[in-house]
C-alpha positions as CSV (number, residue, x, y, z in Angstrom):
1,X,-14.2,8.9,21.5
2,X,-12.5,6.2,18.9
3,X,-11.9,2.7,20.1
4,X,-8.2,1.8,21.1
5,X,-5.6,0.4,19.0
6,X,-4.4,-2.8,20.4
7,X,-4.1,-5.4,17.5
8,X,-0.5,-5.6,16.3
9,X,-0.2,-7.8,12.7
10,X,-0.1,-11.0,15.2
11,X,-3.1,-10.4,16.6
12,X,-4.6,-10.1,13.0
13,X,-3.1,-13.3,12.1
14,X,-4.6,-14.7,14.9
15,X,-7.8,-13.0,14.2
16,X,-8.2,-14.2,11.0
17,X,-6.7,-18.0,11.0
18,X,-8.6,-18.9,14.0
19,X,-11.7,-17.5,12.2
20,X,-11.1,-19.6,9.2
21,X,-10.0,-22.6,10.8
22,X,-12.7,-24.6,12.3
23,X,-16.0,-25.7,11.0
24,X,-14.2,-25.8,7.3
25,X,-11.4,-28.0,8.3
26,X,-13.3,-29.9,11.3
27,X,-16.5,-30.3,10.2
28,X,-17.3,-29.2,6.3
29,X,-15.4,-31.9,5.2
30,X,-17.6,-34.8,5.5
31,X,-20.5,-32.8,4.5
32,X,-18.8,-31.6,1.4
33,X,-17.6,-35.0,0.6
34,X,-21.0,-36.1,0.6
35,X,-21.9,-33.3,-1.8
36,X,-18.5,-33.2,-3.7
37,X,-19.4,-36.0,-5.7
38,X,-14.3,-3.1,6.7
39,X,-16.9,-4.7,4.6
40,X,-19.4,-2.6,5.3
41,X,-18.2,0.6,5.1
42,X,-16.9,0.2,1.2
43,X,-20.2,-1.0,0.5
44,X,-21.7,2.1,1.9
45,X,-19.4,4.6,1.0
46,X,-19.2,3.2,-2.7
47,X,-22.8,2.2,-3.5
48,X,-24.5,4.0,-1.1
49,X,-26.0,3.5,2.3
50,X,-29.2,1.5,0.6
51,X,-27.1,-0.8,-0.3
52,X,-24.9,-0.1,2.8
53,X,-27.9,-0.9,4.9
54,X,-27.7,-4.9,3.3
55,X,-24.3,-4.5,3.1
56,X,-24.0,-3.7,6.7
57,X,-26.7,-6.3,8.1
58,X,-25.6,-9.2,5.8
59,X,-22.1,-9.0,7.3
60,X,-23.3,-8.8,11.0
61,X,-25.6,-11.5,10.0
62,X,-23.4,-13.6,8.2
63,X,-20.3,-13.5,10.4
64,X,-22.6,-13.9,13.8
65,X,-24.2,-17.3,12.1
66,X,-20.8,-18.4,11.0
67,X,-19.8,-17.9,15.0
68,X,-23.0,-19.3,16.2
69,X,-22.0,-22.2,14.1
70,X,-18.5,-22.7,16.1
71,X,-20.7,-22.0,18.9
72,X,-23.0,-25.8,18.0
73,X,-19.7,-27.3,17.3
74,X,-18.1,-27.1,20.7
75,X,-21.1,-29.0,22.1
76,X,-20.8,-31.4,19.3
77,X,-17.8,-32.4,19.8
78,X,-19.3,-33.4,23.3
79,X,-20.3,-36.1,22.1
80,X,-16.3,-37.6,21.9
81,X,-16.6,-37.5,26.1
82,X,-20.3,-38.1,26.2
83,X,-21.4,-40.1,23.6
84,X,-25.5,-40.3,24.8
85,X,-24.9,-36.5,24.8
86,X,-28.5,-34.7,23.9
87,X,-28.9,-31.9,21.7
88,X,-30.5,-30.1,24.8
89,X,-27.0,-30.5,26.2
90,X,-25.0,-29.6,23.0
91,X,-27.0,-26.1,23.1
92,X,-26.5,-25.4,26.4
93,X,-22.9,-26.1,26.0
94,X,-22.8,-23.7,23.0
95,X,-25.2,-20.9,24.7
96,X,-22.8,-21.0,28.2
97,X,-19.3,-20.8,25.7
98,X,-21.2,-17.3,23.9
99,X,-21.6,-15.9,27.3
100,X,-18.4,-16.7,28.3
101,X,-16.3,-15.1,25.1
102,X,-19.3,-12.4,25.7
103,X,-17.7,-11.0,28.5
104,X,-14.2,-11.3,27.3
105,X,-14.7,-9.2,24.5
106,X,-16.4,-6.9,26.7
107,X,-13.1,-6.6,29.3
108,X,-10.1,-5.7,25.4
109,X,-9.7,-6.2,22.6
110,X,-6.1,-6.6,23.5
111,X,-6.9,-9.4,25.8
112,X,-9.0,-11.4,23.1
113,X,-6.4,-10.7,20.5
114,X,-3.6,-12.1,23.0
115,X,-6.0,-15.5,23.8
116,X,-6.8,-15.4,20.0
117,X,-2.7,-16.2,19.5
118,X,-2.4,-18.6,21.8
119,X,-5.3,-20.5,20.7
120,X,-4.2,-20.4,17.1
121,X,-0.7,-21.7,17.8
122,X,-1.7,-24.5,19.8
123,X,-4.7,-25.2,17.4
124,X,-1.4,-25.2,14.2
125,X,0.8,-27.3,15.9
126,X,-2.0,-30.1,16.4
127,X,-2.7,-29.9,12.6
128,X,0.9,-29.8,11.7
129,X,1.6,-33.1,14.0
130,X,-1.8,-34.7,12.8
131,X,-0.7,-33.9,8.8
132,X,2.6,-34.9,9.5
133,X,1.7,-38.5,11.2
134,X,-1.4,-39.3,8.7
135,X,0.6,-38.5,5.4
136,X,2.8,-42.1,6.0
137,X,-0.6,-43.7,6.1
138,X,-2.1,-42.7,3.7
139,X,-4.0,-45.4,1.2
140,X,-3.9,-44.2,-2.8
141,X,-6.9,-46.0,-3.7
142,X,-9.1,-43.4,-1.5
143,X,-8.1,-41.3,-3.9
144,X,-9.6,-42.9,-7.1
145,X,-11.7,-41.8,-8.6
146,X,-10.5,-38.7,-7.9
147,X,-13.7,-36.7,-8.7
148,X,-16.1,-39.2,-8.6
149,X,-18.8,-37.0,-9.1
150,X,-17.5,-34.8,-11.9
151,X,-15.9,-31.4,-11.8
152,X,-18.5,-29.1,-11.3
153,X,-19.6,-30.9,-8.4
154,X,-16.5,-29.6,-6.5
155,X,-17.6,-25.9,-7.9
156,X,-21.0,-26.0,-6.4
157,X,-19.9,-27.8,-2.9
158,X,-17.4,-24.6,-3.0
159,X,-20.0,-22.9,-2.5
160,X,-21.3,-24.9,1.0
161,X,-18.0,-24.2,2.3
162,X,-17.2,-20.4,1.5
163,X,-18.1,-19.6,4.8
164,X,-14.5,-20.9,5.7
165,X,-12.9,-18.8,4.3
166,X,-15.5,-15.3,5.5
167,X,-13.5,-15.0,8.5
168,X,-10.9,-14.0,6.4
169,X,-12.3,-10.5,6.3
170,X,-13.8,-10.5,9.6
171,X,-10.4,-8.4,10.3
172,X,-11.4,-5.5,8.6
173,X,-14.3,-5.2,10.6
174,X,-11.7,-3.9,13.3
175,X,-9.3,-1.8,11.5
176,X,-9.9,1.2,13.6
177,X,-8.4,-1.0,16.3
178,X,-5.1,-2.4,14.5
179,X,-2.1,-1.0,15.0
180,X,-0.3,0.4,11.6
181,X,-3.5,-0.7,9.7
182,X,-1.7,0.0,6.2
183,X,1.1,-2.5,7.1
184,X,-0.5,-4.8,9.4
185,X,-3.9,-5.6,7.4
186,X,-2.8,-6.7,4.2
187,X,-0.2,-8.5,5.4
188,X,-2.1,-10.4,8.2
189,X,-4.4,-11.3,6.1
190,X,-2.3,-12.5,3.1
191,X,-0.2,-14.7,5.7
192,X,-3.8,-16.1,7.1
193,X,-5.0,-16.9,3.8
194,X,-2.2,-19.2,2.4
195,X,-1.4,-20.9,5.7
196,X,-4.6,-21.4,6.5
197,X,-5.3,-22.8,2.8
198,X,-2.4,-25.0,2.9
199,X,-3.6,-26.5,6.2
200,X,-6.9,-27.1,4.8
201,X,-5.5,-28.6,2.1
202,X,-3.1,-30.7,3.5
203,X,-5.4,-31.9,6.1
204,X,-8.2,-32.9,4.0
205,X,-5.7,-34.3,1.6
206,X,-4.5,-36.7,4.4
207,X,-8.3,-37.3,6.0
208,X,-9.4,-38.4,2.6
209,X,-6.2,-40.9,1.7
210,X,-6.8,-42.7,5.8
211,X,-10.5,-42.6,6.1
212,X,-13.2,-44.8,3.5
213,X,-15.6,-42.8,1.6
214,X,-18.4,-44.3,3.0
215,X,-17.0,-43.4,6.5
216,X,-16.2,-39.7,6.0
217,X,-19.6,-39.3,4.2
218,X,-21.8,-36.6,6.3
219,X,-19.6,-37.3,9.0
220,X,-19.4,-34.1,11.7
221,X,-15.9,-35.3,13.1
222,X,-13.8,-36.4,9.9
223,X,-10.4,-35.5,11.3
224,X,-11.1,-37.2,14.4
225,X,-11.7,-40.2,12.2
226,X,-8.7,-39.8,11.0
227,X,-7.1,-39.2,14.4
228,X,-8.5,-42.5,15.3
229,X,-7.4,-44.6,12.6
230,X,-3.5,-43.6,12.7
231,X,-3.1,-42.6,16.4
232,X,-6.3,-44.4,18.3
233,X,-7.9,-42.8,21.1
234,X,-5.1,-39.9,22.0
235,X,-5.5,-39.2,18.0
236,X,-9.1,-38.7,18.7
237,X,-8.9,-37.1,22.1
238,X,-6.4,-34.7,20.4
239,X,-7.9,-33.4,17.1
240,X,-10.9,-33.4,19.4
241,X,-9.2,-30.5,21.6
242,X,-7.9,-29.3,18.4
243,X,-11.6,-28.8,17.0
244,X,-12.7,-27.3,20.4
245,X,-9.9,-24.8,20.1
246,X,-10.4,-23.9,16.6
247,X,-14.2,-23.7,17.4
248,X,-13.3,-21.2,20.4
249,X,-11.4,-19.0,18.2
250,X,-13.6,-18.4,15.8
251,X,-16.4,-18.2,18.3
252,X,-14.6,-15.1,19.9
253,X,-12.7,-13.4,17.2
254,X,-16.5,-13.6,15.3
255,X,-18.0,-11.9,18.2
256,X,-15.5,-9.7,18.3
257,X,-15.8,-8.4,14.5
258,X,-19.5,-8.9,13.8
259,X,-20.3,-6.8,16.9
260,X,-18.1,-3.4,14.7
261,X,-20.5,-3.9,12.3
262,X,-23.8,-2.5,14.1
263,X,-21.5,-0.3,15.4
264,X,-20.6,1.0,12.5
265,X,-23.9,1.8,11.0
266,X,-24.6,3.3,14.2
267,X,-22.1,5.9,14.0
268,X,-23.0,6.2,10.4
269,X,-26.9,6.6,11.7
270,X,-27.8,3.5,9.9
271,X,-28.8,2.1,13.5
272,X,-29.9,3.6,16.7
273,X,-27.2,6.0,18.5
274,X,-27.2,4.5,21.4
275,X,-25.9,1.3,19.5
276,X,-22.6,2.9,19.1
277,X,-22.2,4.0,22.8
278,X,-18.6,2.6,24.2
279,X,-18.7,1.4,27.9
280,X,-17.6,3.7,30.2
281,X,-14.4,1.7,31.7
282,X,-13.1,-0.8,29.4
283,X,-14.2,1.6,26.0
284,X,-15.4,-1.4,24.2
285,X,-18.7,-1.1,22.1
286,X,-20.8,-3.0,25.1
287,X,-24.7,-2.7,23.3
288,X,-23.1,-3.6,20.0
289,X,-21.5,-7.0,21.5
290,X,-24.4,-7.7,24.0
291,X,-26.9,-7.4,21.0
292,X,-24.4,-9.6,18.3
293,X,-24.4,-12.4,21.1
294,X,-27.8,-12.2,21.9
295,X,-28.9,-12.9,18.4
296,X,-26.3,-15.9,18.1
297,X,-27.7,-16.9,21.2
298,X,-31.0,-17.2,19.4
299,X,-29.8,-18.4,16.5
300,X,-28.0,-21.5,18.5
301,X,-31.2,-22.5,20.2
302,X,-33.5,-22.3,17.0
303,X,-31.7,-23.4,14.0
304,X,-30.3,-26.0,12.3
305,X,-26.7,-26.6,11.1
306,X,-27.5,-27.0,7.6
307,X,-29.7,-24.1,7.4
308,X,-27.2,-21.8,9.2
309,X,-24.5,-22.7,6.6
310,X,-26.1,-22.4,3.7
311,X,-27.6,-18.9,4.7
312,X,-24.1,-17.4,6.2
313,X,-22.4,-18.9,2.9
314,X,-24.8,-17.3,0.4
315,X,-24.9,-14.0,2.5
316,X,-20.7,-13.9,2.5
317,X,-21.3,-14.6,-1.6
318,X,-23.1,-11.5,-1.9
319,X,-20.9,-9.3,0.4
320,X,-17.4,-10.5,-1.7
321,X,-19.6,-9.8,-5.1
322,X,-20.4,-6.3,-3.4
323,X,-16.7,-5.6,-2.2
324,X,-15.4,-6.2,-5.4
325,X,-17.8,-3.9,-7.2
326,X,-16.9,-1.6,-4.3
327,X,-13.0,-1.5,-5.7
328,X,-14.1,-0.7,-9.0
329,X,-16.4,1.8,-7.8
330,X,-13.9,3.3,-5.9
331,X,-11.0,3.5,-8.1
332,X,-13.0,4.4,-11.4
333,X,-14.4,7.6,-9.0
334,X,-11.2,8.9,-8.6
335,X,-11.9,10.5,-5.4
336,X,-8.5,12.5,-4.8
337,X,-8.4,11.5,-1.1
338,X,-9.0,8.1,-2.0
339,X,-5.7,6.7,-1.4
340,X,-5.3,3.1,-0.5
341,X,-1.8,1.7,0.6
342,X,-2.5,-1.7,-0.5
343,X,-3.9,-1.6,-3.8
344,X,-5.4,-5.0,-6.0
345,X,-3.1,-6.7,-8.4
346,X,-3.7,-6.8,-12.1
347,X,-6.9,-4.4,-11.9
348,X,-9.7,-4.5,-13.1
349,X,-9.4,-7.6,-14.1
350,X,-9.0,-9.1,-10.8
351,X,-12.2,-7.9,-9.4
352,X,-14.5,-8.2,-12.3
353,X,-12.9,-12.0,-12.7
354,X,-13.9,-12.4,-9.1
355,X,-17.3,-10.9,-9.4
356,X,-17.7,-13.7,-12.4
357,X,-16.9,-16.4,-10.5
358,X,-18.4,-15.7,-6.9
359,X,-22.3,-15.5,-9.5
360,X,-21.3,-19.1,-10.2
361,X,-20.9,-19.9,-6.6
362,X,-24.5,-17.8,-6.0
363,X,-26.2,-19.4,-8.9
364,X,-24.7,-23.1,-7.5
365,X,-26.1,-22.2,-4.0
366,X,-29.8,-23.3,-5.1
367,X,-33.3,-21.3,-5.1
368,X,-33.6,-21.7,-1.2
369,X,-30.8,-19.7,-0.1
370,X,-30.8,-16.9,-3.0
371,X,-34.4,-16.4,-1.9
372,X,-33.2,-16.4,2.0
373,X,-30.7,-13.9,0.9
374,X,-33.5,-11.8,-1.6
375,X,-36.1,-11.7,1.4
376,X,-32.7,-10.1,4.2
377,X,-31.8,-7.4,1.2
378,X,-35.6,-6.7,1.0
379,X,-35.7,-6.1,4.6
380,X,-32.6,-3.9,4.3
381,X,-34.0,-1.6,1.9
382,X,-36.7,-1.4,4.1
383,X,-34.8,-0.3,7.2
384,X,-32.9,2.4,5.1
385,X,-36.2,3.7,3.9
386,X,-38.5,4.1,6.4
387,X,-35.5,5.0,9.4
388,X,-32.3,5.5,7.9
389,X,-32.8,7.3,4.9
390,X,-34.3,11.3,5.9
391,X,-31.2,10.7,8.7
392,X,-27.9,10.2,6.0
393,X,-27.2,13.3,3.8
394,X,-23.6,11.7,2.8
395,X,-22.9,10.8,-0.7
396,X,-21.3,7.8,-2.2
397,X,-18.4,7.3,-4.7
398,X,-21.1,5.7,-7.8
399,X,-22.3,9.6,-7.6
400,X,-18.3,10.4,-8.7
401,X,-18.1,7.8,-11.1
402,X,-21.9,9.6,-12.5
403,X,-20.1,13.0,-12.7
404,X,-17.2,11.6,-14.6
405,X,-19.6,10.4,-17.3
406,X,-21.9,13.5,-17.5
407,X,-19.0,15.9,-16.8
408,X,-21.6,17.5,-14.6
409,X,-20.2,18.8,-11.1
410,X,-22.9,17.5,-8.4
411,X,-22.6,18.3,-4.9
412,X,-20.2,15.3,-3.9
413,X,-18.2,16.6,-1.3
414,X,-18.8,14.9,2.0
415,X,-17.0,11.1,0.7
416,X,-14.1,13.2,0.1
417,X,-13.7,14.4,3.3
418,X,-14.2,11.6,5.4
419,X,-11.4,9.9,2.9
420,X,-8.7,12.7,4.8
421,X,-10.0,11.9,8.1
422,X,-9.2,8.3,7.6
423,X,-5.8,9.2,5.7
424,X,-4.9,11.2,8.7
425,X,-5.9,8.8,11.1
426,X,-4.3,5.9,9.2
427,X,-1.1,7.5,8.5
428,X,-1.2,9.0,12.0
429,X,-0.2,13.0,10.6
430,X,-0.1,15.0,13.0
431,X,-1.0,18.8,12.2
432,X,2.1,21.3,12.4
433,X,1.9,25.3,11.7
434,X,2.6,24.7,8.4
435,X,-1.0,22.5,7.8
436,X,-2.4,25.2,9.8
437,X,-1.3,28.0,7.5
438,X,-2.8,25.6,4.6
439,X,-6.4,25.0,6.5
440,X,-6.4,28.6,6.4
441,X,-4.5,30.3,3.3
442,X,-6.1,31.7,0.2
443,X,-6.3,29.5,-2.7
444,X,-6.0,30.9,-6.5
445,X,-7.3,28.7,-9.2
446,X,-7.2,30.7,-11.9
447,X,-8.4,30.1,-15.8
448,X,-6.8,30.8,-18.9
449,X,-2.8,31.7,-18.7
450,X,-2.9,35.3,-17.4
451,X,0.3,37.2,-17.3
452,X,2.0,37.1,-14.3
453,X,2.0,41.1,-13.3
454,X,-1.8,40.4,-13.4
455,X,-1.2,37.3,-11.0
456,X,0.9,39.4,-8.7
457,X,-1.6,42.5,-8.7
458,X,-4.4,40.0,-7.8
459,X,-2.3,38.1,-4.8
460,X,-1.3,41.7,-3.8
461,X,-5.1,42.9,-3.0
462,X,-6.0,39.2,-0.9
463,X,-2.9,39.9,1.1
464,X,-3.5,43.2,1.3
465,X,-6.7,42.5,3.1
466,X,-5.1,39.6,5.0
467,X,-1.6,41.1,6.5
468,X,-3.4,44.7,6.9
469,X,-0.5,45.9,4.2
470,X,-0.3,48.1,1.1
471,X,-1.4,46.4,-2.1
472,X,0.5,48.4,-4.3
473,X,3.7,47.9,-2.1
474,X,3.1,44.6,-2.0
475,X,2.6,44.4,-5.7
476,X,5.9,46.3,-5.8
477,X,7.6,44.1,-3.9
478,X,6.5,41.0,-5.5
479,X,8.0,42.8,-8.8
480,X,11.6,43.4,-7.2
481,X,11.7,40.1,-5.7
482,X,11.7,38.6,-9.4
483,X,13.8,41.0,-10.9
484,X,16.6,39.8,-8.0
485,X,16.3,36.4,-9.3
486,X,13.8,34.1,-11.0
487,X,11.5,32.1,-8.4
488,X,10.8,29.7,-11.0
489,X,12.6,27.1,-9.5
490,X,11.7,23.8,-12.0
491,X,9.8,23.8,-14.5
492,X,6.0,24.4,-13.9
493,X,7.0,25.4,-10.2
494,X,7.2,28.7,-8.9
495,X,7.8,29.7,-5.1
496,X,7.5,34.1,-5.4
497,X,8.3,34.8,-1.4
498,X,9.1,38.4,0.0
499,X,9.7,39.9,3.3
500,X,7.8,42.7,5.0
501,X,7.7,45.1,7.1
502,X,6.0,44.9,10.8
503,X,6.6,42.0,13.2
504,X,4.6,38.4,13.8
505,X,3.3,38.4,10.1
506,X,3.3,35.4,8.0
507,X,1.6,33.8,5.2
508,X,0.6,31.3,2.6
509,X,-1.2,31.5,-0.8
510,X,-1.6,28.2,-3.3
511,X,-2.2,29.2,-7.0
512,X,-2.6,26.7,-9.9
513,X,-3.1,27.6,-13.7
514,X,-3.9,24.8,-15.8
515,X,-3.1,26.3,-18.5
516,X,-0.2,28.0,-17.3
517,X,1.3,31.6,-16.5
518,X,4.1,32.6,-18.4
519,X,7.4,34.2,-16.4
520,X,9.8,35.8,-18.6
521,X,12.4,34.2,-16.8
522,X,11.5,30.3,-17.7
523,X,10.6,28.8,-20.9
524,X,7.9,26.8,-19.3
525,X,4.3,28.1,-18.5
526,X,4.0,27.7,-14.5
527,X,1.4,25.5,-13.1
528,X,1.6,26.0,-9.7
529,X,2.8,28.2,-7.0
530,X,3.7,28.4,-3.5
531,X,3.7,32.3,-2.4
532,X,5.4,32.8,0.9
533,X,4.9,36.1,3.1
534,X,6.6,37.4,6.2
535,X,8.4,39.4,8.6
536,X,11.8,39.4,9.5
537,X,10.9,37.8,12.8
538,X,9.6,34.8,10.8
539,X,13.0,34.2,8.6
540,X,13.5,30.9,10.5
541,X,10.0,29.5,9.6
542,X,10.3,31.3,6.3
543,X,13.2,28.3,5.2
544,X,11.3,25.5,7.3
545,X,8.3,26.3,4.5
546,X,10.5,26.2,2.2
547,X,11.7,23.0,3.5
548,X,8.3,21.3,3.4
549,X,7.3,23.2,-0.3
550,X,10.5,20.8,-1.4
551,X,8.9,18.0,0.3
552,X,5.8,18.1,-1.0
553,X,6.4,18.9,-5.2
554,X,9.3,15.8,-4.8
555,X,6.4,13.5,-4.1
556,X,5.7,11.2,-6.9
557,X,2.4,11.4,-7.7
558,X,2.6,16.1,-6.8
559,X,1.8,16.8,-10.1
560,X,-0.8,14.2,-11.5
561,X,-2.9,15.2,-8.3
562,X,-2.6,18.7,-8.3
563,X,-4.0,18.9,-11.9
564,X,-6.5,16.5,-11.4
565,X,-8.1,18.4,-8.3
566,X,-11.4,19.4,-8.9
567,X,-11.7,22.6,-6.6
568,X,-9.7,24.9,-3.9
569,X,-10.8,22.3,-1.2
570,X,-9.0,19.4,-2.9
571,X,-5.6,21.3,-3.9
572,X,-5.6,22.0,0.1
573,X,-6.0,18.2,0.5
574,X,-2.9,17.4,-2.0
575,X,-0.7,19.6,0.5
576,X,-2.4,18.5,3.9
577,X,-2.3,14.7,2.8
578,X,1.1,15.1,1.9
579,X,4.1,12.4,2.8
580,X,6.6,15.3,4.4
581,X,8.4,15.2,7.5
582,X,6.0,17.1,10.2
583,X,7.5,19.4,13.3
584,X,6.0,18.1,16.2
């Protein structure tokens, strides 16, 4: 049983801003100005589930120590109400808020994708009001020098806070819970990336021209610094509720999407089975969230802010450097039923440009966190060795991409199937007879560019077998049909159909000729055809066929696919992935 669909593209919004805004616009900045001076399963299903394994365990890690981290700042921000707070108190504070957003991912998803937009609303309109008010008070000299510390600094305290900006991806991690996930991810995302970047800018921007340097240096609260110095104690009070809420949001939408990950390599038997077990009344992955929080739980209590950053920011690094390689993994396989809706602009440059620049961030991070991360992907290959490994038998796209350059056909069959589950699943197609008759129908893929008598005598003997018939009547048949009229019907398209005798008969054959069959009738060689067989009793579904053929050859990309196919399985999968109107 598949978990329920009940994000709609505000919910991902939601998801995503309130993921991104909080320790990089509430707390990051101080530190950085005292400096400044889904993924898993592309991972797997691209590199393989070695690297999946990492891949998979990085991102749980990674996005649980970035939530554990909004966790430590609700209890620091504590200290605003309680300034002799200690950091007993500040952990208990955090620990209690995990339980609490524990259980409410537990209840829906729905209902922590509904508190998810409320909290990021509220948590905009502070930052809005806040911008707006500090920007008149702004003082220019703050701003000079304007890099104090050169450029490059700025390049390697990008690195310190790129765990921001992780949460942007945190949404894919619950794609099989988003409603229209074609339409709805993309777009949430893109909408959470530039508002949320605009904010950060904007509010930093302002921060930086009302607070000194040597004030905002290191500090944990600089907008509440800035709060203080335009709007006193209610501007304090107020970005102080503001951090709080931004804290809580990505608290619980991390909880949320780092428990899909263990999940995930559960199902994919990665993990233990019993990891990917759904509770039994509110069908919400209960072991996968109780184990996520229990690890931030222990995270919270035993490390130390710095440490927790540096590690989730190198670990997110490594994951966008592996995503990246993923798409060009992906798209250089040229997996038929690999098909994306939302595809990257201006490829490949775009991801190997982005690859480039996230090994400057890496390099930047220092020795102590590349090792960190060295010693977790160690670990990983580990785990997929001595448990995971004798219990996957599914192949990755790299082995496509390997057959492309050998021209060596290897047994690569399973990616390509699980791409037309998700296709169907995404695009929510909903099998009629006609994908039934398809699943089941004959397929001719034939070599050289035999005549078509030969073609005809061939179909005539499957269909003799299959419809119980006569193959030479059938053959006969097939003969007088194209004498009546040519079934070429454009070029490189044929559609030979013929009624028969008996009652409740009716069927479907796909044959494709690279190199053509010639039909006195056209002056181009055919490429593929449709053949139709029936009864009289079937005349109605014999033009609804028909109907869906047209369909299916008026698709854009018919042709291109259909010749690129590398077996009978995959010319099914260019008909049964098709964009036609469906009976229900």
């Amino acid at each position: 049983m598949g978990l329920k669909k009940e994000l709609n593209l505000l919910g991902i919004f939601s998801v995503a801003s309130g993921a991104m805004i909080s320790s990089g616009i509430f707390v990051l900045p101080g530190l950085a100005y005292a400096k400044a001076g889904g993924t898993y399963f592309y991972i797997e299903r691209s590199l393989g589930p070695a690297f999946g394994t990492f891949g998979g365990l990085a991102n749980w890690f990674s996005l649980s120590l970035k939530s554990a981290f909004a966790l430590v700042g609700i209890g620091a921000f504590a200290v605003l109400i309680k300034p002799d707070i200690t950091l007993f108190e500040i952990k208990f504070i955090a620990v209690t808020a995990c339980i609490i957003f524990t259980f409410s991912n537990l209840i829906s998803v729905k209902f922590t994708g509904k508190l998810q937009i409320v909290l990021v609303f509220i948590l905009i309109a502070i930052l809005v009001l806040y911008i707006g008010r500090g920007f008149i008070s702004t003082h220019p000299d703050n701003y000079v020098p304007f890099m104090p510390k050169g450029l490059w600094s700025i390049v390697s305290t990008a690195g310190l806070v790129f765990v921001s900006f992780g949460g942007l991806t945190k949404i894919a991690s619950v794609a099989e819970e988003v409603k229209n996930p074609s339409k709805n991810i993309p777009l949430g995302m893109l909408l959470a990336f530039f508002i949320v970047t605009l904010l950060y800018i904007l509010a930093v921007g302002v921060t930086v021209g009302i607070v000194a340097g040597s004030d905002l240096e290191g500090s944990l609260t600089p907008l509440s610094l800035g709060a203080d110095r335009v709007m006193g104690k209610f501007g304090t009070i107020m970005l102080a509720a503001a951090a709080i809420t931004a804290f809580i949001t990505t608290a619980n939408s991390g909880i949320l999407t780092a428990s899909r990950s263990p999940l995930a390599m559960s199902r994919d038997k990665l993990l233990p089975d019993f990891i990917s077990r759904l509770h039994g009344r509110f069908q919400t992955p209960h072991l996968a969230i109780f184990l996520t929080s229990g690890f931030m739980i222990l995270v919270i209590i035993f490390l130390s802010i710095e440490n927790l950053v540096k590690t989730a920011s190198t670990l997110m690094i490594i994951l966008f450097i592996m995503d990246n390689i993923s798409v060009l993994i992906m798209r250089e396989s040229r997996i038929q039923n690999y098909r994306p809706q939302f595809t990257v602009p201006l490829y490949p440059v775009t991801p190997i440009l982005a690859v480039i620049l996230y090994g400057f961030l890496l390099v930047e991070m220092g020795p102590v966190p590349l090792l960190s991360a060295l010693i977790f992907f160690l670990l990983g290959l580990l785990s997929y060795w001595f448990y995971s490994k004798r219990r996957v038998k599914r192949t990755a796209a790299i082995m496509h991409v390997v057959e492309r350059i050998t021209a060596r056909e290897l047994k690569t069959k399973t990616l390509g199937e699980e791409l037309k589950k998700i296709v169907i699943e995404r695009d929510e197609i909903i099998e009629d007879r006609f994908d039934r008759l398809i699943k089941e129908c004959k397929v001719l893929d034939l070599e050289g560019s035999p005549p078509i008598n030969d073609v005809f005598r061939t179909l005539s003997e499957i269909l003799s077998e299959r419809l119980d018939l006569d193959r030479e009547l059938l053959f006969s048949l097939f003969q007088e049909r194209e004498k009546q009229s040519c079934t070429v019907i454009k070029p490189g398209l044929a559609i030979p159909h013929i009624i028969i005798s008996g009652k409740n008969k009716f069927d479907i054959l796909l044959v494709r000729s690279r190199e053509g069959i010639f039909f006195s009738c056209a002056e181009e060689k055919v490429q593929t055809m449709f053949v139709l067989v029936g009864t009289v009793d079937h005349r109605n579904y014999h033009l609804r066929a028909l109907m869906s053929i047209a369909q299916i050859v008026q698709e854009p990309d018919f042709n291109r696919k259909w010749m690129k196919a590398r077996d009978t399985r995959e010319l099914k999968d260019v008909i049964l992935l098709s964009q036609r109107k469906r009976e229900s």
